[in-house]
C-alpha positions in Angstrom: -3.5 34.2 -4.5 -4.0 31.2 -2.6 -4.7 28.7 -5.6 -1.3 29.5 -6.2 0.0 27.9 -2.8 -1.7 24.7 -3.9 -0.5 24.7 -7.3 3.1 25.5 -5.7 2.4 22.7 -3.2 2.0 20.1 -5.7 4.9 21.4 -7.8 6.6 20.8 -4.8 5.1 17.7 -4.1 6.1 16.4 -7.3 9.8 17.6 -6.7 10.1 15.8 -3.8 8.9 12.5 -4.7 11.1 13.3 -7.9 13.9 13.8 -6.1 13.1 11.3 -3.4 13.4 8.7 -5.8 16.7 9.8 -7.8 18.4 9.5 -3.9 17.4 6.0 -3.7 18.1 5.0 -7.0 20.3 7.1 -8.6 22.3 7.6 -5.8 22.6 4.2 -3.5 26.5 3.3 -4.9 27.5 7.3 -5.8 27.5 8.9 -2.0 28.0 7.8 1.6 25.7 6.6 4.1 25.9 9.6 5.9 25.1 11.6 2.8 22.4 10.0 1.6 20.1 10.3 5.3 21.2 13.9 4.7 19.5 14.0 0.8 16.5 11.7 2.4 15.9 14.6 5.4 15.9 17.2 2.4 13.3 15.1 0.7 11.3 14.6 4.2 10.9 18.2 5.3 10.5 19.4 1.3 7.6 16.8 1.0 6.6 18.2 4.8 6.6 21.8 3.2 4.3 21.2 -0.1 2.1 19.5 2.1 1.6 22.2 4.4 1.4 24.7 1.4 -1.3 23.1 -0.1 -3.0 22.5 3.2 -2.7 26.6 4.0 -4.4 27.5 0.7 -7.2 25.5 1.3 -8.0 26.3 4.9 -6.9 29.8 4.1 -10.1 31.7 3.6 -10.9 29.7 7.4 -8.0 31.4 8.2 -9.1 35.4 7.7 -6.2 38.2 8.5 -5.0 37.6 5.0 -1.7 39.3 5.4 0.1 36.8 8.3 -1.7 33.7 5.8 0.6 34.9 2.9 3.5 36.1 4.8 3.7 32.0 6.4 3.0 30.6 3.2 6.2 33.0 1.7 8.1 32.1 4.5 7.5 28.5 4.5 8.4 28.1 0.9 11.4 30.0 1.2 12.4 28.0 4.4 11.9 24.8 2.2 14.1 25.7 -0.7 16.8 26.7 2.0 16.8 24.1 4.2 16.1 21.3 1.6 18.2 23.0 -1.3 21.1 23.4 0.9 20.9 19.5 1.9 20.5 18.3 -1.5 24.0 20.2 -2.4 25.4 19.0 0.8 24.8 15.8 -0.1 25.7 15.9 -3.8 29.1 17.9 -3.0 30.1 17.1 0.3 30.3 21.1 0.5 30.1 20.9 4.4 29.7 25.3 4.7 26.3 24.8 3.4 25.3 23.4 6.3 25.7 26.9 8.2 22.7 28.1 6.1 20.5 25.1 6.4 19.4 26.2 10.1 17.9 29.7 8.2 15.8 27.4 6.2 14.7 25.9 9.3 13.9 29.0 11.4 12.0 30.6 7.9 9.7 27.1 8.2 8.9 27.9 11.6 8.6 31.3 11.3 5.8 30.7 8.3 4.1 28.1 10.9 3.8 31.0 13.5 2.1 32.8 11.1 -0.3 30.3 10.3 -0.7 29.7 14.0 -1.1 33.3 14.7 -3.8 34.0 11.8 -5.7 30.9 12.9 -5.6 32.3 16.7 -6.9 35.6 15.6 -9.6 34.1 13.2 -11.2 32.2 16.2 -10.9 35.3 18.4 -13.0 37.0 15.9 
């Protein structure tokens, strides 16, 4: 399973820098300012997010209690396509009630982390 969280990673990766790069080109003279830092902070933590995924699958065998590993790398994921997706149709639409879920992407991001934290506290206990 965690191959897949690298492979998922670098999809992600990919998307990012993909993305990344439409906002500054294809973007500059078709949104505000404002709107564009918004697209660029949906690039940021989505880039932040593959990152970390690919980082958990390979220090996940380190990591032991197999259950809290997948359950962070699940949450983180989903916390990315939230919280990034959400900003990427903010900024696109202008669609300003999106940005009520974009917090639930946040806490899922964090949530995932305190998994990771957890499973890496209870490794070392062992």
């Amino acid at each position: 399973m965690f191959p897949k969280y690298f492979a998922i990673g670098a999809i992600n990766a990919a998307l990012a820098i993909a993305l990344g790069a439409f906002g500054a080109h294809g973007l500059e003279d078709k949104i505000s300012e404002h709107y564009l830092d918004v697209f660029e902070t949906g690039v940021r933590y989505h880039m932040y997010s593959a990152l970390g995924l690919m980082l958990l699958s390979l220090l996940a065998k380190q990591l032991g209690t197999a259950k809290l590993v997948h359950a962070g790398g699940r949450l983180i994921l989903a916390g990315a396509v939230i919280f990034s997706g959400s900003l990427y149709i903010l900024a696109l639409t202008s669609y300003s009630k999106l940005g009520a879920i974009t917090p639930l992407g946040g806490v899922a991001m964090l949530a995932g982390w305190i998994c990771v934290i957890t499973a890496a506290l209870k490794s070392k206990a062992d």
